[in-house]
C-alpha atoms as one frame of an Amber mdcrd trajectory, in Angstrom:
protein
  14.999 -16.384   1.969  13.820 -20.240   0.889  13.160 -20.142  -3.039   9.280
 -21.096  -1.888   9.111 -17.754   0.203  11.245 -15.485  -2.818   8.830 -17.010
  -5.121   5.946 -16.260  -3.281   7.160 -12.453  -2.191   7.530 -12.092  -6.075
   4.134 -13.210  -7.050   2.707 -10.469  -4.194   4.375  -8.221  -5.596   3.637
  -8.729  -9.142   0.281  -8.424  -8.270   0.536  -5.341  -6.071   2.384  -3.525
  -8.919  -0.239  -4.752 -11.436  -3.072  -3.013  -9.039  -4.934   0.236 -10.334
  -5.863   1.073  -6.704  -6.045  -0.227  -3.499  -7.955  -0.285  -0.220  -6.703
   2.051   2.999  -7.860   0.976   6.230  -7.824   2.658   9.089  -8.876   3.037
  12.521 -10.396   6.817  13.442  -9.836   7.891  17.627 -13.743   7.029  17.744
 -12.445   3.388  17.354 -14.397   3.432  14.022 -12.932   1.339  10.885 -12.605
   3.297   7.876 -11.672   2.265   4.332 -10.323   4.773   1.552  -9.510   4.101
  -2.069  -6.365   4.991  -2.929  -4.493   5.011  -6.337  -1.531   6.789  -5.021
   0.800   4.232  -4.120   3.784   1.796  -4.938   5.824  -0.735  -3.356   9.623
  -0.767  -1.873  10.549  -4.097  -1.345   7.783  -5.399   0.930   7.016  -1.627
   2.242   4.711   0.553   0.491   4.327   4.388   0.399   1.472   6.574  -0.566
   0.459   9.874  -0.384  -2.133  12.265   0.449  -3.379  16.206   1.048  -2.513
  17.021   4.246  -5.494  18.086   4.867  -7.225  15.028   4.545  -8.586  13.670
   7.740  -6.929   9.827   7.171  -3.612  12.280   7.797  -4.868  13.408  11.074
  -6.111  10.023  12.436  -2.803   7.275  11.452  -0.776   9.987  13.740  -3.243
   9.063  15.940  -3.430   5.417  15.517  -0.225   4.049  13.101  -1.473   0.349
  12.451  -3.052   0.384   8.860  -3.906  -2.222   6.070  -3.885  -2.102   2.399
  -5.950  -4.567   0.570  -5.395  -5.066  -3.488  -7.936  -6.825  -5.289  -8.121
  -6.807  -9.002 -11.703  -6.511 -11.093 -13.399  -8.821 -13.040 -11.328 -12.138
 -11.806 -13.236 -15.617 -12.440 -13.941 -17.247  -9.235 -11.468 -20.198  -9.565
  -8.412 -17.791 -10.074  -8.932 -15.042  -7.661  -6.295 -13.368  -5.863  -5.898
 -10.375  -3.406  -2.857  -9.639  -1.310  -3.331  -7.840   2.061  -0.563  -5.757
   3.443  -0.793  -5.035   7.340   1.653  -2.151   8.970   2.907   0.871  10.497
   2.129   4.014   8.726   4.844   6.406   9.362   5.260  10.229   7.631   8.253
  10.349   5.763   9.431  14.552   6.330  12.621  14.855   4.474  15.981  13.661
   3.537  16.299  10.537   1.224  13.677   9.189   2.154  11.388  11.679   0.748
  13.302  11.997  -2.452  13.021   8.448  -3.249   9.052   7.854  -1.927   8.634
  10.778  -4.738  10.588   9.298  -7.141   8.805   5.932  -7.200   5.336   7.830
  -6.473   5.865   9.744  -9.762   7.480   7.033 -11.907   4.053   5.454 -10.860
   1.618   7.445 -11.038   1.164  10.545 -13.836  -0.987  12.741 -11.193   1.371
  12.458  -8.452   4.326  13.720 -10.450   2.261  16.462 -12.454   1.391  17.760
  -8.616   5.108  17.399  -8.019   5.535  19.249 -11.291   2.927  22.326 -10.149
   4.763  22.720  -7.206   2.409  21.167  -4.553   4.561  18.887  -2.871   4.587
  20.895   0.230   0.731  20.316   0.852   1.447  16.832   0.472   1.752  13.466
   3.176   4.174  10.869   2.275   3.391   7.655   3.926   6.148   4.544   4.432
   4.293   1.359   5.521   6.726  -1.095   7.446   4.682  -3.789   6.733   4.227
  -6.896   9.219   2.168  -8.880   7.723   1.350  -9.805   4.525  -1.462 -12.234
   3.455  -1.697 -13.981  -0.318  -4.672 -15.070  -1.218  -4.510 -17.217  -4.999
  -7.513 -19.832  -5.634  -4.738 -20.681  -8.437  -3.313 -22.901  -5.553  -6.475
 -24.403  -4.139  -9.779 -23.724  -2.350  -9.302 -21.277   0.278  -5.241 -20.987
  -0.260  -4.113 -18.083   1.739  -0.632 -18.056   2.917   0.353 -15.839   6.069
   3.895 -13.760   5.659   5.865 -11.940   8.865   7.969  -9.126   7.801
């Protein structure tokens, strides 16, 4: 990887890390969009995982329809230094294994409710998402008007 591009994967994700929540999207079998907020969540290398109740209806619909986004936007940014990073991917369940033990050890060391529902023992009624993500895009006005730059994964 150039030192431009390792720079640039670095700033994403600073930011990404630095993000309270973030932005699910989805596509439901009806072919309609759907966004969700989302605070569980945290980054492997350019992948992300998250969780949810299995329940939940966004569980039902990525089996359905795997392609998802996540979009991280920070509040309260002046106009001439405003930055979001979108992250474009496959949503797959992690089920087990290694995986699964290390999607809940960086959801916990993340995020206090996700390992105090670890802690209660509700893991079970829990998905674990990995997103292979594709395609990532950088937006920073830091860098000029309308800078985005476009990363394959």
């Amino acid at each position: 990887m150039g030192c431009e591009c390792k720079q640039l994967k670095d700033e994403v994700l600073d930011y990404v890390t630095k993000s309270q929540f973030a932005v699910l999207n989805y596509v439901r079998a009806d072919k309609a969009p759907v966004s969700r907020a989302m605070g569980s969540f945290v980054p492997s290398g350019l992948d992300l995982y998250f969780s949810s109740k299995k329940e939940a209806a966004k569980v039902k619909e990525i089996a359905t329809n795997k392609r998802v986004s996540f979009f991280f936007e920070h509040e309260n940014q002046e106009l001439s230094a405003w930055k979001n990073v979108l992250f474009i991917g496959d949503a797959e369940l992690v089920e087990g294994g290694a995986e699964l033990d290390k999607a809940v050890e960086l959801l916990s060391a993340r995020n206090p409710r996700f390992k105090e529902r670890v802690a209660k023992g509700e893991l079970p009624q829990t998905a674990i998402f990995r997103v292979k993500t594709r395609e990532i895009e950088y937006l920073d006005r830091t860098k000029g008007q309308g800078f985005v730059k476009k990363l394959t994964v």
